[in-house]
N, C-alpha and C positions, 0 to 999 in steps of 0.2 A: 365842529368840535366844541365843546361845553367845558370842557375841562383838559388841564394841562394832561399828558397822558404819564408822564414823569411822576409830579409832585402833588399831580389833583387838583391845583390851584386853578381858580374860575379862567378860562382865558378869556381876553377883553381883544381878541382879534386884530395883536400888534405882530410881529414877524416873529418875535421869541415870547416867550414863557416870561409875565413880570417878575414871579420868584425864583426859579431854578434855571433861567436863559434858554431852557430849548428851544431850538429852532424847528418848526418841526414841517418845514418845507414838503420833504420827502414823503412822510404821516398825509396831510394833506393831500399828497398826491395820489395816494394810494385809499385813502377813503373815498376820491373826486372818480378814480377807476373802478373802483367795486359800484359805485353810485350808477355810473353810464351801463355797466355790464348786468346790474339790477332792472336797470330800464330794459336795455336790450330781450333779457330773458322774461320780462313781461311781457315782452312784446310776441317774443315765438310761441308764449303760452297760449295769448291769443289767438295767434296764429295758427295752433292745431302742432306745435313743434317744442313736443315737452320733452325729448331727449336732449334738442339744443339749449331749451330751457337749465337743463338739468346741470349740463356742463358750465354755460355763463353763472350760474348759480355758485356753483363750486368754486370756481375761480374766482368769484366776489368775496365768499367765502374768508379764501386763502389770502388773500389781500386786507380784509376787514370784517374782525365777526361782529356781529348785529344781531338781536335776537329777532327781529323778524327775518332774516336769509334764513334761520332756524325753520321756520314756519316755513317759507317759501318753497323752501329746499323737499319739507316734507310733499308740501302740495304736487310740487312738478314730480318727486317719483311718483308719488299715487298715481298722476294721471300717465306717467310713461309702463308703467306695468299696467293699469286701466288698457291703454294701446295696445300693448304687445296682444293680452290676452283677449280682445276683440277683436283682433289678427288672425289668431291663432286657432 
C-alpha cells in the first residue's frame, strides 16, 4: 500500500496512518489474501485450470480491486469459453 486509503496521505509503513490514524491491519490483510489467491490462479492457468482460475480470480477481486485482476480476470474467461468450446 502506497497511500493511506482514508486520507491519501503517503504511508511510510508505520501500524497507522501519520495523518488521519488508520490503522489498517485488517486492509493489509485482505490485499495480503487477494495477493496469494492471484498467485494461486496463475498457477491453475498454468495448469490448463482456467475455470479454477476464474473463481480465485473473483474472490481476489471481491477482496482487493487492482486493475490488472481487471485484465486477468478477462484473460481466464477467454480461455474458460476457449475450453468449453474445444469440448464441445
Amino acid at each position: 500500500m502506497e497511500r493511506c486509503p482514508h486520507c491519501r496521505a503517503r504511508w511510510e509503513g508505520g501500524d497507522a496512518c501519520r495523518r488521519c490514524g488508520l490503522e489498517p491491519g485488517s486492509l493489509l490483510a485482505c490485499e495480503a489474501a487477494a495477493g496469494r489467491l492471484t498467485r494461486s490462479a496463475l498457477a491453475r492457468l498454468a495448469d490448463g485450470d482456467p475455470a479454477g482460475a476464474l473463481a480465485e480470480l473473483t474472490q481476489a477481486q471481491g477482496l482487493y480491486r487492482e486493475p490488472m485482476l481487471e485484465h486477468l480476470l478477462g484473460w481466464a474467461r477467454h480461455e474458460a469459453v476457449a475450453g468449453d468450446l474445444s469440448e464441445g
